[in-house]
C-alpha positions in Angstrom: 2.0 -8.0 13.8 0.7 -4.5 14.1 0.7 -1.6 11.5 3.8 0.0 13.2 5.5 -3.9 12.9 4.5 -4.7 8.8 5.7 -1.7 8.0 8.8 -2.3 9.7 8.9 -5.8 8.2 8.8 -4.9 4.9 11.9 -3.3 5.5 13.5 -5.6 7.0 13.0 -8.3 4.2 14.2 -5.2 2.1 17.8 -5.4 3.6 17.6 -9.4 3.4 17.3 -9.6 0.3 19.2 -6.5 -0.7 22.0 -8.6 1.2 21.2 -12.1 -0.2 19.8 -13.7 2.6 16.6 -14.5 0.6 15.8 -14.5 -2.8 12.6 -12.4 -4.7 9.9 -12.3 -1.8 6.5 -11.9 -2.1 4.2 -10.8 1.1 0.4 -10.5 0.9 -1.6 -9.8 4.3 -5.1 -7.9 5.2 -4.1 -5.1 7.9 -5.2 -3.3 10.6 -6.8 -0.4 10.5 -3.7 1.9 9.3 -3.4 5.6 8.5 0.1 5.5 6.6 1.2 9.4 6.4 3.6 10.3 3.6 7.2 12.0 4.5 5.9 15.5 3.1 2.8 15.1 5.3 5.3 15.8 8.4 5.5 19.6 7.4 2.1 20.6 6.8 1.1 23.1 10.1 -2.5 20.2 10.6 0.3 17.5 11.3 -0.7 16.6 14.7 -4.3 17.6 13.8 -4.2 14.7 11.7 -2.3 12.2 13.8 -5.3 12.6 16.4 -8.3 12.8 13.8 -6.5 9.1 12.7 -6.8 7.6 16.0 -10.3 9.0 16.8 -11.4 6.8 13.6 -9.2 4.2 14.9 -6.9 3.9 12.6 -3.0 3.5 13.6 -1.2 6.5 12.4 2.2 5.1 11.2 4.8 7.1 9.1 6.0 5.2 5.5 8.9 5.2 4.1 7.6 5.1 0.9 4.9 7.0 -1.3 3.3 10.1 -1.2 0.4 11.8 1.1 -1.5 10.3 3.3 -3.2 6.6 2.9 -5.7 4.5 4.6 -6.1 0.7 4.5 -8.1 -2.3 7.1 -9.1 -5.4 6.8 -10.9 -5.1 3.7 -7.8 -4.2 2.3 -5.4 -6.2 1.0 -1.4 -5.5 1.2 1.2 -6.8 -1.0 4.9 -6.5 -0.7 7.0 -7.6 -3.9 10.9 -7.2 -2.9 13.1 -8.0 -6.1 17.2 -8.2 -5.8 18.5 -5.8 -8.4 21.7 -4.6 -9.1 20.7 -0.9 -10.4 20.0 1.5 -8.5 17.2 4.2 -9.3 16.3 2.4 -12.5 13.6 2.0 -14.4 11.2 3.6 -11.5 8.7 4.7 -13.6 8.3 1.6 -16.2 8.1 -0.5 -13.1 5.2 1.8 -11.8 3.3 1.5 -15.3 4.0 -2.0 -15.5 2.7 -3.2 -12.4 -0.1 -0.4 -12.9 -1.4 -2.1 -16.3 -1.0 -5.7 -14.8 -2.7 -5.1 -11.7 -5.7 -3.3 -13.9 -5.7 -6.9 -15.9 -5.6 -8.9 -12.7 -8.9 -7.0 -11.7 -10.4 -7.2 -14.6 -9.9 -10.8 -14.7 -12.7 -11.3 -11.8 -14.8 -9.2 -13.5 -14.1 -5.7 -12.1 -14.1 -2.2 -14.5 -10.1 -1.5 -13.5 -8.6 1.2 -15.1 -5.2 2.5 -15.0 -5.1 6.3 -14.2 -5.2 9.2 -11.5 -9.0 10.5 -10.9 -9.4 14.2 -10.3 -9.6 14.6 -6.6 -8.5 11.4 -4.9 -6.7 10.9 -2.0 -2.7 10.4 -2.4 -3.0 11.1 -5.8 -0.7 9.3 -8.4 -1.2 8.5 -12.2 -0.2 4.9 -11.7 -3.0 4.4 -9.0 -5.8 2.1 -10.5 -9.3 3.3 -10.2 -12.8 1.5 -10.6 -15.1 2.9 -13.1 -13.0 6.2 -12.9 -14.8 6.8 -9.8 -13.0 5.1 -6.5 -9.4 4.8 -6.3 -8.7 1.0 -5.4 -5.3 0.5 -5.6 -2.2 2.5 -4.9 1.0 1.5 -5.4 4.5 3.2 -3.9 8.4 1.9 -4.5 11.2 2.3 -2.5 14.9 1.0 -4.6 17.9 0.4 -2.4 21.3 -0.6 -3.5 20.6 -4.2 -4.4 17.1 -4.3 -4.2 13.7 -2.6 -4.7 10.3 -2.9 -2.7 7.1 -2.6 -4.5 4.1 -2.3 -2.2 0.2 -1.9 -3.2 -2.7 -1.5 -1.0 -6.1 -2.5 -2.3 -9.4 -1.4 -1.3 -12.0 -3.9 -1.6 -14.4 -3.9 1.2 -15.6 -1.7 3.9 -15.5 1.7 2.5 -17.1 3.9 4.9 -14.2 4.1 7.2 -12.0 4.5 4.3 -13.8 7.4 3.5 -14.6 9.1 7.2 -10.9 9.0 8.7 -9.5 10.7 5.4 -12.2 13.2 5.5 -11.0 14.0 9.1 -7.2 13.6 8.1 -7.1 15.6 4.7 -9.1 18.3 6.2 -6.4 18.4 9.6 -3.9 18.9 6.6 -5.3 21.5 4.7 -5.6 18.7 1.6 -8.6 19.4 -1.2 -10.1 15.9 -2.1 -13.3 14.5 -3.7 -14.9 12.1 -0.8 -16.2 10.2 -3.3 -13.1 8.4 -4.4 -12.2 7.2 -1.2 -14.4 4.0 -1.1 -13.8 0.0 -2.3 -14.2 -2.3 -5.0 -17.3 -3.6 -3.5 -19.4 -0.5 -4.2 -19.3 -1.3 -8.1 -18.9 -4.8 -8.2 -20.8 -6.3 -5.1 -20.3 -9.8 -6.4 -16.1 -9.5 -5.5 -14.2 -10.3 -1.9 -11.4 -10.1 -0.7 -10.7 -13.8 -0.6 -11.5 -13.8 -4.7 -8.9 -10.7 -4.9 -6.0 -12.7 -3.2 -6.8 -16.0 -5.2 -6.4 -13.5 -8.3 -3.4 -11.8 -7.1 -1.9 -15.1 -6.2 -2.2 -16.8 -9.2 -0.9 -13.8 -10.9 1.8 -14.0 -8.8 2.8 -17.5 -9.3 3.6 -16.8 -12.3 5.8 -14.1 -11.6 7.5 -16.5 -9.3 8.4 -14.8 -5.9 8.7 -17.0 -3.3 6.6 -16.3 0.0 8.3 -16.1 2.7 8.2 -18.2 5.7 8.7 -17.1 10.0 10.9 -14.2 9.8 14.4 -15.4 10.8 16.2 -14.5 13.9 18.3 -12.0 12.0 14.9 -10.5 10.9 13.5 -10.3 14.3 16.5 -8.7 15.8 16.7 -6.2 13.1 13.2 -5.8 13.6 13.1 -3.0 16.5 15.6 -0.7 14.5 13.0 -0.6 11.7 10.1 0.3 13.7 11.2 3.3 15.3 11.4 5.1 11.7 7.5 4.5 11.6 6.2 5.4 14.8 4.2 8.6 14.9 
């Protein structure tokens, strides 16, 4: 799939298992080169400024329906989608946030990496859940959306590759009129040179199979005809 598509997707596994056609879903994948905009990015007068400055980079520009400001991830990035059933609705957003937050900061730590939980001043889509490196680069960010029925809990992590990282936001959070420090748009990598990607899925894996989400399989024909609804909402 494309950016435009796994964003799309993640919806659409939202609604099936807000509607009981599958059960707690987990989703991990490396993406394309993505430049996910927040909703409130959509008002700021360097909008289209930024859409282009995204694509000279080569980076998709895709709108989420989830999160905050703008984010960039590739394929030194690692995505993961946890989709939970869950009969309240707006419930418990914030422990969920801090709860992931802390066990995602273990998880690195784990394999060796200096995780810490906590916003550092001047970082890109700024959050205090977002888990840093060192207190210098921002490696993970983490954004919810809860529907009647279920919630989606989706984290991008940085581990490889920063320079692009840190050229298309330059480009993007200047278009938008955004202050941020450069310096804490970069990877994992550039503390801990030992870690890859592939030992940052094994470690989110096994953390995972614990938790006991099942992964899911070929989307269904339900899901694909759904599918095109879902990806108009993205498309910049």
């Amino acid at each position: 799939m494309g950016p435009i598509e796994e964003l799309a997707f993640a919806r659409v596994l939202l609604d099936s298992v807000k509607h009981g056609t599958r059960g707690a879903t987990l989703r991990m994948y490396r993406p394309a080169p993505t430049l996910a905009f927040g909703a409130r990015d959509r008002f700021l007068p360097g909008f289209p400024a930024a859409i282009e400055a995204a694509k000279d980079h080569g980076f998709t520009p895709a709108l989420r329906s989830l999160g905050g400001r703008a984010a960039a991830y590739h394929r030194g990035s690692l995505v993961i989608d946890h989709i939970e059933p869950s009969d309240a609705f707006i419930k418990d957003t914030t422990a969920r946030f801090s709860a992931f937050g802390q066990d995602y900061v273990e998880v690195l730590r784990g394999i060796g990496v200096d995780a810490r939980l906590g916003e550092i001043p001047g970082e890109y889509c700024p959050g205090e859940h977002s888990v840093n490196v060192a207190g210098r680069i921002k490696a993970i960010g983490t954004a919810q959306r809860v529907v009647s029925g279920a919630w989606l809990f989706s984290s991008s992590v940085i581990v490889e590759d920063p320079d692009p990282i840190r050229s298309v936001l330059t480009d993007v959070e200047a278009a938008l009129g955004i202050e941020w420090d450069p310096a804490t748009g970069g990877s994992i990598r550039e503390v801990h040179p030992e870690v890859t990607i592939d030992t940052v899925a094994e470690a989110f894996a096994s953390y995972y199979a614990h938790a006991d989400p099942h992964t899911p399989g070929d989307p269904t024909a339900a899901e694909l005809a759904a599918l095109p609804d879902k990806i108009g909402t993205h498309v910049l």
